[in-house]
N, CA and C atoms as an extended XYZ file, in Angstrom:
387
Properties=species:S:1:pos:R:3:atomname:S:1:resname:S:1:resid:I:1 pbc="F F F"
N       -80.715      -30.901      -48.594 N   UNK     1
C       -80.956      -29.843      -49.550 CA  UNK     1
C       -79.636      -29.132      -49.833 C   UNK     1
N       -78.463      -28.993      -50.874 N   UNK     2
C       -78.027      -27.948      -51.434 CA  UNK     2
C       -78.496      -26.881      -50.858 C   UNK     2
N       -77.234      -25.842      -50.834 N   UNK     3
C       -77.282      -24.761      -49.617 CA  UNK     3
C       -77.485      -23.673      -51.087 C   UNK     3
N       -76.982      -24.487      -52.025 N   UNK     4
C       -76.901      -23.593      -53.299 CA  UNK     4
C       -78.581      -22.993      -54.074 C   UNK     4
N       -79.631      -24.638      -53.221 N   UNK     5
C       -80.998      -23.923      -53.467 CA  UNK     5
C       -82.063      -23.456      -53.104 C   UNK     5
N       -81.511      -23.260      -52.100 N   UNK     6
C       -82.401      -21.669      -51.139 CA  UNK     6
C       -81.394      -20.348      -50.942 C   UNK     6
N       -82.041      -19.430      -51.009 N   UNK     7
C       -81.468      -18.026      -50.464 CA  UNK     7
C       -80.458      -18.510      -49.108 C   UNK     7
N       -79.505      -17.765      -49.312 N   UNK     8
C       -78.247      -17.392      -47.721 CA  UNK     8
C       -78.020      -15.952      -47.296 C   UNK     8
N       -78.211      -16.145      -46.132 N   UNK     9
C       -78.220      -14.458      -45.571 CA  UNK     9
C       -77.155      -14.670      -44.654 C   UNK     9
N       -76.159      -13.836      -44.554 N   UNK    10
C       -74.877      -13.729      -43.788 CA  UNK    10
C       -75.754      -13.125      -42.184 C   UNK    10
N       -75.339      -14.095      -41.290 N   UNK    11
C       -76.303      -13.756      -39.997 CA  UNK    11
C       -75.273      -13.471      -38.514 C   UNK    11
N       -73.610      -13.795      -38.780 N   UNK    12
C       -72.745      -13.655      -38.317 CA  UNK    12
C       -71.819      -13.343      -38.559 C   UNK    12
N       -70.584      -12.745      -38.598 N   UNK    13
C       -69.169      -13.095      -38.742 CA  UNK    13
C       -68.506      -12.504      -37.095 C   UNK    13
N       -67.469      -13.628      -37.222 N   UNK    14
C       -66.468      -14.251      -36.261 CA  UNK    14
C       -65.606      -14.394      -36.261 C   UNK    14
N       -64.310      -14.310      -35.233 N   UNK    15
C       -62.893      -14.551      -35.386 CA  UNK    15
C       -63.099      -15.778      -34.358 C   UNK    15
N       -63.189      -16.944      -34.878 N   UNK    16
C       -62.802      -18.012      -33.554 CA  UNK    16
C       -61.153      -18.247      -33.433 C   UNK    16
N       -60.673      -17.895      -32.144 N   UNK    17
C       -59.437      -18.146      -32.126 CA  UNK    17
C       -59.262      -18.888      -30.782 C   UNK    17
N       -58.042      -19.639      -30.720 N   UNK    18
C       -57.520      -20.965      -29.506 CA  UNK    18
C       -56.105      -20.217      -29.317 C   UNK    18
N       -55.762      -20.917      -28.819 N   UNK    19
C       -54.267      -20.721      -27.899 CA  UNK    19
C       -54.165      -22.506      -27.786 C   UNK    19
N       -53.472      -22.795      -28.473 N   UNK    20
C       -53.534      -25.019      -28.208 CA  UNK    20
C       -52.577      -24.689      -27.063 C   UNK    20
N       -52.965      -25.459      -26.171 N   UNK    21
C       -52.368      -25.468      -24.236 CA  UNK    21
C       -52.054      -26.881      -24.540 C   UNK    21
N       -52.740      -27.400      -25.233 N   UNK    22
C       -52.555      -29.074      -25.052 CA  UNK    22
C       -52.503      -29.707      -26.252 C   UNK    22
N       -52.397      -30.968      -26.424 N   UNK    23
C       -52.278      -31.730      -27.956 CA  UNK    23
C       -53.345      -32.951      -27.949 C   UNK    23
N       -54.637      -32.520      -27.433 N   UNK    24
C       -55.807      -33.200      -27.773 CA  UNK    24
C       -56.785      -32.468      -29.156 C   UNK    24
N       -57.447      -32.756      -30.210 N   UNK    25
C       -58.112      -32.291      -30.569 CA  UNK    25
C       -59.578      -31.504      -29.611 C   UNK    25
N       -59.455      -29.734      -30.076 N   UNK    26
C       -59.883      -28.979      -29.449 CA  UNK    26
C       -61.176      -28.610      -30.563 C   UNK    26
N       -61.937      -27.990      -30.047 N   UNK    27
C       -63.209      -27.311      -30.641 CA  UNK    27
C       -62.736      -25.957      -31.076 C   UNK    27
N       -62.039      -25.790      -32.343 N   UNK    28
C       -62.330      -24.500      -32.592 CA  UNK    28
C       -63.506      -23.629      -32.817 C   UNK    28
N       -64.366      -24.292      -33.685 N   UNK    29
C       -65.959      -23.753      -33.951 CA  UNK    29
C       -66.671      -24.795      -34.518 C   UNK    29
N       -67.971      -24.509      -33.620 N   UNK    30
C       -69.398      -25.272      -33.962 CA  UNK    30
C       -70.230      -24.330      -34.880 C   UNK    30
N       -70.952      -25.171      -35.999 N   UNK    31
C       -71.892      -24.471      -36.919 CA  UNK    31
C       -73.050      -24.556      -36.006 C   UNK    31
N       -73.862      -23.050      -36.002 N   UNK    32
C       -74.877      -23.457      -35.097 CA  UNK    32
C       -76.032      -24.336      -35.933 C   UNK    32
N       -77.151      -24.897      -35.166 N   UNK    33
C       -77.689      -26.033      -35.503 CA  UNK    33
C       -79.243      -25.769      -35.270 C   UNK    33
N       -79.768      -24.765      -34.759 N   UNK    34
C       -80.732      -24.139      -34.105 CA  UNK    34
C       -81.979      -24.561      -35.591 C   UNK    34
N       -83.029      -23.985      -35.790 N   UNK    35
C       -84.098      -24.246      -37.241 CA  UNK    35
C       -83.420      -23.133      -38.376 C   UNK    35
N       -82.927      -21.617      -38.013 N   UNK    36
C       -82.395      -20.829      -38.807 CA  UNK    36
C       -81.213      -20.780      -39.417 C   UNK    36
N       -80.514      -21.744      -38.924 N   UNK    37
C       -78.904      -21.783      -39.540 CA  UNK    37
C       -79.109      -22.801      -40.268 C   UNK    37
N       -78.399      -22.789      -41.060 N   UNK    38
C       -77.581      -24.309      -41.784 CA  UNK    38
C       -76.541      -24.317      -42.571 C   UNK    38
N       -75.300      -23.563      -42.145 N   UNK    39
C       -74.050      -23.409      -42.937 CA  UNK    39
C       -73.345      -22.296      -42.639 C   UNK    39
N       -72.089      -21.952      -42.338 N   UNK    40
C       -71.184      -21.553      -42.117 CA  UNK    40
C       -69.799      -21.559      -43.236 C   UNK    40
N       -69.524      -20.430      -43.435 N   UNK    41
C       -68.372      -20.027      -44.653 CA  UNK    41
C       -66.943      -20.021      -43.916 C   UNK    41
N       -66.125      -20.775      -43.859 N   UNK    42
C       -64.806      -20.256      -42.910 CA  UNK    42
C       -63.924      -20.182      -44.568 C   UNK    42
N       -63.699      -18.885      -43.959 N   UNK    43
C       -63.336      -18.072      -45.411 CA  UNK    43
C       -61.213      -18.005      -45.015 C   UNK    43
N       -61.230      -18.489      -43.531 N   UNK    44
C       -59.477      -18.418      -43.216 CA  UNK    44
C       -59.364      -19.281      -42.269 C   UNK    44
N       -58.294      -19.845      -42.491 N   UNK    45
C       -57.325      -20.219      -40.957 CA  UNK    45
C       -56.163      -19.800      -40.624 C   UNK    45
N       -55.925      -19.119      -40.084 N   UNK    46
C       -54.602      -19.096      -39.934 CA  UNK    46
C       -53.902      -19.792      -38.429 C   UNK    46
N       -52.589      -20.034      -38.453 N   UNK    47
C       -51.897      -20.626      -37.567 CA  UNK    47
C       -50.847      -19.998      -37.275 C   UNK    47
N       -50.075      -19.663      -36.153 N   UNK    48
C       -48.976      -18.701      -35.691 CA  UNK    48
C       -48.418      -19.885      -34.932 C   UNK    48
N       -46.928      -19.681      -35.183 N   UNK    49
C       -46.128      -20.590      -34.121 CA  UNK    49
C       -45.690      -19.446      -33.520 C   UNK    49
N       -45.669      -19.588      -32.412 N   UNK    50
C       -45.387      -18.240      -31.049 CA  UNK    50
C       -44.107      -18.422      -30.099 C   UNK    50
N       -43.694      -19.858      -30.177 N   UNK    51
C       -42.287      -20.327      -29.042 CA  UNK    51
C       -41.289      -20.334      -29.795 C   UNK    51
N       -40.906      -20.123      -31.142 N   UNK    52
C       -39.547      -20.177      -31.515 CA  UNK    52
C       -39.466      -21.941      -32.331 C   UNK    52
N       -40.414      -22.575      -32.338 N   UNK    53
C       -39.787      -23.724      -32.089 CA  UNK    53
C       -40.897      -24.563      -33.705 C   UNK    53
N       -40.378      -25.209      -34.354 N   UNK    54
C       -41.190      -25.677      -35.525 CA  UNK    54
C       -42.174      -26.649      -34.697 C   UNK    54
N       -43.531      -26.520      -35.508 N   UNK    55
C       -44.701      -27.858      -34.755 CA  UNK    55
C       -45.515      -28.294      -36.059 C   UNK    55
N       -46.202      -28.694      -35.153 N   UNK    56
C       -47.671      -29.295      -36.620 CA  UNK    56
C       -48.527      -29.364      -36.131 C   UNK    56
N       -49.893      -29.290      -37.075 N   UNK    57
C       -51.077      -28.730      -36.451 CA  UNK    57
C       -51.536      -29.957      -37.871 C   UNK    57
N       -53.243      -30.709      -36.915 N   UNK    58
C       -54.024      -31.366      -37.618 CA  UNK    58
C       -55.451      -30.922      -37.455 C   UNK    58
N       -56.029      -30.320      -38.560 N   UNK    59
C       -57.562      -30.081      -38.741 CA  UNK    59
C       -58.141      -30.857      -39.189 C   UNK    59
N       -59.275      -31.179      -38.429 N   UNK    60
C       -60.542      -31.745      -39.053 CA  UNK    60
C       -62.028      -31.510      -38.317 C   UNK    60
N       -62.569      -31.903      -39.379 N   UNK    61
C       -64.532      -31.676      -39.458 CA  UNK    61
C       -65.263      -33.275      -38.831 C   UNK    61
N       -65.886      -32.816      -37.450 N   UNK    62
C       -66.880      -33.855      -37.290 CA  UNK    62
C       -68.105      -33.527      -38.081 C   UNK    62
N       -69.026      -34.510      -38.752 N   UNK    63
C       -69.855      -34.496      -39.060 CA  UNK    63
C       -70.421      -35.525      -39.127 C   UNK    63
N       -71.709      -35.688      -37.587 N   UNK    64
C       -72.640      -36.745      -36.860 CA  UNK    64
C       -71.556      -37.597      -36.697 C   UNK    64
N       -71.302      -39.017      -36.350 N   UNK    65
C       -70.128      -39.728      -35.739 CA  UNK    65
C       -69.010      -39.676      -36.733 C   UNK    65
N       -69.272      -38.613      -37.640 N   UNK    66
C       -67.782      -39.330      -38.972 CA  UNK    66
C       -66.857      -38.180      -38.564 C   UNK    66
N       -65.630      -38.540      -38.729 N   UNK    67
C       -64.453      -37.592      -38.686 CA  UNK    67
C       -63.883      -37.082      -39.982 C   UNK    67
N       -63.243      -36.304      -40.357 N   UNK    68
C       -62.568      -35.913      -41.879 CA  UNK    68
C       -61.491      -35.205      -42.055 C   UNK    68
N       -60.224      -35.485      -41.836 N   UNK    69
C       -59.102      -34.763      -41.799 CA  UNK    69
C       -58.983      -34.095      -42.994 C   UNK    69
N       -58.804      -32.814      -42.767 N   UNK    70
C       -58.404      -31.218      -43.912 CA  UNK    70
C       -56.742      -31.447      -43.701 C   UNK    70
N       -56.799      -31.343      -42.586 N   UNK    71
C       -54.826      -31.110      -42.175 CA  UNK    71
C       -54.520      -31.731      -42.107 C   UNK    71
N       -53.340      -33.050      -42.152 N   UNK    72
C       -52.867      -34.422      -41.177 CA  UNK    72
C       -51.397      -33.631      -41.331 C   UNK    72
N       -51.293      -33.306      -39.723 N   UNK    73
C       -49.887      -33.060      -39.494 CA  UNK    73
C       -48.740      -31.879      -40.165 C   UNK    73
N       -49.568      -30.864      -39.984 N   UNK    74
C       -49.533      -29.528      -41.204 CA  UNK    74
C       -48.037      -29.002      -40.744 C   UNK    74
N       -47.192      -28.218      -40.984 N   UNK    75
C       -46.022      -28.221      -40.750 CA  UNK    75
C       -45.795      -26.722      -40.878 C   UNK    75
N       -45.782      -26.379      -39.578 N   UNK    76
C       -45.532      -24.580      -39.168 CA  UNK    76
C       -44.347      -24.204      -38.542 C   UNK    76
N       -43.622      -24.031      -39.312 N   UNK    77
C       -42.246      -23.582      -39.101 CA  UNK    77
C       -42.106      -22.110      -38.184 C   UNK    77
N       -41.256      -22.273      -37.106 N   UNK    78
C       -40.520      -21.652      -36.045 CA  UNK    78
C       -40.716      -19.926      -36.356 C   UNK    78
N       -41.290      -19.501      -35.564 N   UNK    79
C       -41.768      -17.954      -35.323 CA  UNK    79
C       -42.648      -17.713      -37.282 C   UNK    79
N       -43.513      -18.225      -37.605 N   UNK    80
C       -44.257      -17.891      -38.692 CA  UNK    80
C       -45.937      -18.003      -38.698 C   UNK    80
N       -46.456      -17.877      -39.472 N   UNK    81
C       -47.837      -17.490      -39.280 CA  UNK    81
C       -48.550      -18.364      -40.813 C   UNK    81
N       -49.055      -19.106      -40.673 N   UNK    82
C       -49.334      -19.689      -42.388 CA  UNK    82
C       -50.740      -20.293      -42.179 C   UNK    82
N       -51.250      -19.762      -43.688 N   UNK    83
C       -53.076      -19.684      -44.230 CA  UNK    83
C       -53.211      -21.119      -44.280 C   UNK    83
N       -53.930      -22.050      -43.881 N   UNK    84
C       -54.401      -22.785      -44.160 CA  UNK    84
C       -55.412      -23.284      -45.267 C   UNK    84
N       -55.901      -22.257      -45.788 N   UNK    85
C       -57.186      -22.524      -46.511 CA  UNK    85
C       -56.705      -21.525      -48.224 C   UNK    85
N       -56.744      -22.365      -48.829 N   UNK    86
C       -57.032      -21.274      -50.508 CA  UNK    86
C       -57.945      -21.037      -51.138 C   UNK    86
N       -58.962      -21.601      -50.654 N   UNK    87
C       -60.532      -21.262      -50.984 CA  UNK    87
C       -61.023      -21.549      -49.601 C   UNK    87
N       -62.947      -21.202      -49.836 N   UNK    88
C       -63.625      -21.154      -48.602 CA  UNK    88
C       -63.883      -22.246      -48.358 C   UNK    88
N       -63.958      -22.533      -47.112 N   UNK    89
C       -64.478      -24.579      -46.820 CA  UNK    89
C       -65.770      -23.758      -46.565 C   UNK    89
N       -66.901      -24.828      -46.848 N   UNK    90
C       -68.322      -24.637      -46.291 CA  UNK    90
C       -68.498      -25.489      -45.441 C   UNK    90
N       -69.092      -25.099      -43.823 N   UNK    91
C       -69.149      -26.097      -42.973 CA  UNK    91
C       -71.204      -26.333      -43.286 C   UNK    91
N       -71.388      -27.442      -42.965 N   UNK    92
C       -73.085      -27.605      -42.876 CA  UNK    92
C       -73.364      -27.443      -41.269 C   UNK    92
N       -74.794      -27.095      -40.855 N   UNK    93
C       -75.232      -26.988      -39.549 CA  UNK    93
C       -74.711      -28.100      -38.687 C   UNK    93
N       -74.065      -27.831      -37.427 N   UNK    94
C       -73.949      -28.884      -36.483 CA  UNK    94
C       -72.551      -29.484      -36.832 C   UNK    94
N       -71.690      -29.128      -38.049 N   UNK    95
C       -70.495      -29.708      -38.282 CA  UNK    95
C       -69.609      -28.761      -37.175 C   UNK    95
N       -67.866      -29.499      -36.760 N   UNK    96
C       -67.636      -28.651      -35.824 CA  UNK    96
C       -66.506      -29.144      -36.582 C   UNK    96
N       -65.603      -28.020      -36.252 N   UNK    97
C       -64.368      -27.735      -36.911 CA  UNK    97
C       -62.971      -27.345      -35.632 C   UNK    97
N       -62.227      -28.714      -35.712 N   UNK    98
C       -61.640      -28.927      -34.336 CA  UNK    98
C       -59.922      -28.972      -35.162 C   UNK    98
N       -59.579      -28.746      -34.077 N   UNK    99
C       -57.895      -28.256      -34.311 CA  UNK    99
C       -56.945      -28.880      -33.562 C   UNK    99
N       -55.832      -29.645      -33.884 N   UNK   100
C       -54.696      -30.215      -32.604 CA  UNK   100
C       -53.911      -30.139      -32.937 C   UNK   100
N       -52.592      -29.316      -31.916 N   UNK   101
C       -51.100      -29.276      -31.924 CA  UNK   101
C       -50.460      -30.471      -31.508 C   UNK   101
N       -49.256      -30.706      -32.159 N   UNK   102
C       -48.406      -31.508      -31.883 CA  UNK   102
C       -47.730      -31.708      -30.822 C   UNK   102
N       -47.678      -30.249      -30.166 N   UNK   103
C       -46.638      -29.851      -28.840 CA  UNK   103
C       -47.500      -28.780      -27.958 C   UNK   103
N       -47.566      -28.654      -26.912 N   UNK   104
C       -48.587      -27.708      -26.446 CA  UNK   104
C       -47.524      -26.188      -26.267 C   UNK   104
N       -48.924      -25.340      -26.214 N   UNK   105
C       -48.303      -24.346      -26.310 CA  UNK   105
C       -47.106      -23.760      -27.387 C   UNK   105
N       -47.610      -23.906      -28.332 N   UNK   106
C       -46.386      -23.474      -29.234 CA  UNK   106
C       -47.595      -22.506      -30.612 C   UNK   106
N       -49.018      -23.059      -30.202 N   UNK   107
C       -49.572      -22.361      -31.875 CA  UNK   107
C       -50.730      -21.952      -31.433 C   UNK   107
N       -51.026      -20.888      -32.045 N   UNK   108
C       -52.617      -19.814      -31.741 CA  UNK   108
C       -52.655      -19.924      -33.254 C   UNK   108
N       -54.424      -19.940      -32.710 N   UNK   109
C       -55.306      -20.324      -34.248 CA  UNK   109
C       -56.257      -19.387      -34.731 C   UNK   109
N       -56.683      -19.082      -35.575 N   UNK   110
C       -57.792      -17.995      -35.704 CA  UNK   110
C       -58.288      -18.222      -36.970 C   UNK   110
N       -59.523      -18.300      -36.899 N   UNK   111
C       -60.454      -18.714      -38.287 CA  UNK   111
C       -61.602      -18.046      -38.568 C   UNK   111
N       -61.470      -17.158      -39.527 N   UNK   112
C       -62.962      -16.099      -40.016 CA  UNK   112
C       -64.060      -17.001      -40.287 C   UNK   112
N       -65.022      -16.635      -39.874 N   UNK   113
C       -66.497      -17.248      -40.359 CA  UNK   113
C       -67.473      -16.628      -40.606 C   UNK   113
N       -68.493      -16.909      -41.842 N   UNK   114
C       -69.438      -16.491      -41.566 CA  UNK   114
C       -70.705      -17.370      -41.468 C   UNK   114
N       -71.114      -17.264      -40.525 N   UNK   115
C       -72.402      -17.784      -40.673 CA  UNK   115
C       -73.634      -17.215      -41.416 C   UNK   115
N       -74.634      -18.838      -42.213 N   UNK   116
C       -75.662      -18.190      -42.914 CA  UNK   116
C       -76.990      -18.958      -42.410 C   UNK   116
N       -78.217      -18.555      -42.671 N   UNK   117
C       -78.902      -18.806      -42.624 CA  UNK   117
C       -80.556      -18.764      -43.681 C   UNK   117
N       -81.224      -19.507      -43.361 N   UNK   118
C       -82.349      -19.395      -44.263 CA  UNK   118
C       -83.147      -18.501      -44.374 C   UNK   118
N       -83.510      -17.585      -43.640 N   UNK   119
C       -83.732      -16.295      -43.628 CA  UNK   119
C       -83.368      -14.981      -43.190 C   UNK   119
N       -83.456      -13.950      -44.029 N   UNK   120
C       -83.131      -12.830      -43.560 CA  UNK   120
C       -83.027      -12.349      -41.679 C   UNK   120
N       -83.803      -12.480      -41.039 N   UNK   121
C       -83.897      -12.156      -39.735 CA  UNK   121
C       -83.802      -13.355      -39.008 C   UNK   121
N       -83.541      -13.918      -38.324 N   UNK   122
C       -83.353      -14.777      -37.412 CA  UNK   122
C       -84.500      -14.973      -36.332 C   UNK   122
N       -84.527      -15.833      -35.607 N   UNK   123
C       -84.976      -15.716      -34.304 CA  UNK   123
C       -84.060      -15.584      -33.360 C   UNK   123
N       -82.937      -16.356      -33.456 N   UNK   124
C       -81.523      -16.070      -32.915 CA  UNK   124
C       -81.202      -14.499      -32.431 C   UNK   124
N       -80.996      -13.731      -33.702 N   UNK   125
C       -81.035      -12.519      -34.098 CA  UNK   125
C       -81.672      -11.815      -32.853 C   UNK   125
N       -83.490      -12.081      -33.470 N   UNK   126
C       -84.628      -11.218      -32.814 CA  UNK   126
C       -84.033      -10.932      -30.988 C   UNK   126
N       -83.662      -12.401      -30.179 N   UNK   127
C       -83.646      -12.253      -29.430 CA  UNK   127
C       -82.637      -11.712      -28.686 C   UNK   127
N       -81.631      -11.229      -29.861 N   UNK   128
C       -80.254      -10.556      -28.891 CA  UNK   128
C       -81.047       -8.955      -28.763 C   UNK   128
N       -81.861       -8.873      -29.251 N   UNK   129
C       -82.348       -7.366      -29.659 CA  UNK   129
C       -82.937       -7.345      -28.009 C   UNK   129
């Protein structure tokens, strides 16, 4: 179903942020997958190089066994901070949105989200109450 033809109710927002320690692809954020969600807005990415030292950073989206590179080998120059995104990516439920440095320890990540869902109140929701 097009997310475009049912109602979306903003049911989260989030700063998911990493610290890459290592140069395996990492889990930045999972869309939750629960009956009330089904889509997530990551409205930013940003990337900080923190050691002085130029690196590269590769994003991509699992979705069910398929992979999909956004980034291949993005190029973040020495003590700077740069947006990844110029419009919003829409993630679908259960897609996960994973991140890998070239060199460890050299880049912190941080990506706004919002999560939506099919109805106004959640059950999710109900039960943090």
């Amino acid at each position: 179903m097009l997310i475009s033809s049912i109602p979306q109710y903003i049911q989260g927002i989030t700063n998911a942020k990493l610290s890459l320690t290592g140069i395996t692809a990492t889990t930045l954020f999972t869309v939750p997958s629960d009956a009330d969600f089904n889509a997530a807005i990551v409205n930013s990415i940003l990337v900080a190089e923190t050691s002085g030292n130029a690196d590269t950073i590769t994003v991509t989206v699992t979705s069910g066994g398929s992979t999909f590179t956004l980034f291949n080998v993005k190029a973040v120059d020495a003590n700077t901070t740069v947006e990844l995104l110029t419009k919003d990516l829409v993630l679908q439920s259960g897609e996960i949105l994973k991140v890998q440095a070239a060199t460890a320890n050299r880049l912190h990540v941080v990506a706004s989200i919002q999560d939506l869902s099919k109805t106004r109140i959640t059950t999710s929701a109900l039960s943090r109450i």
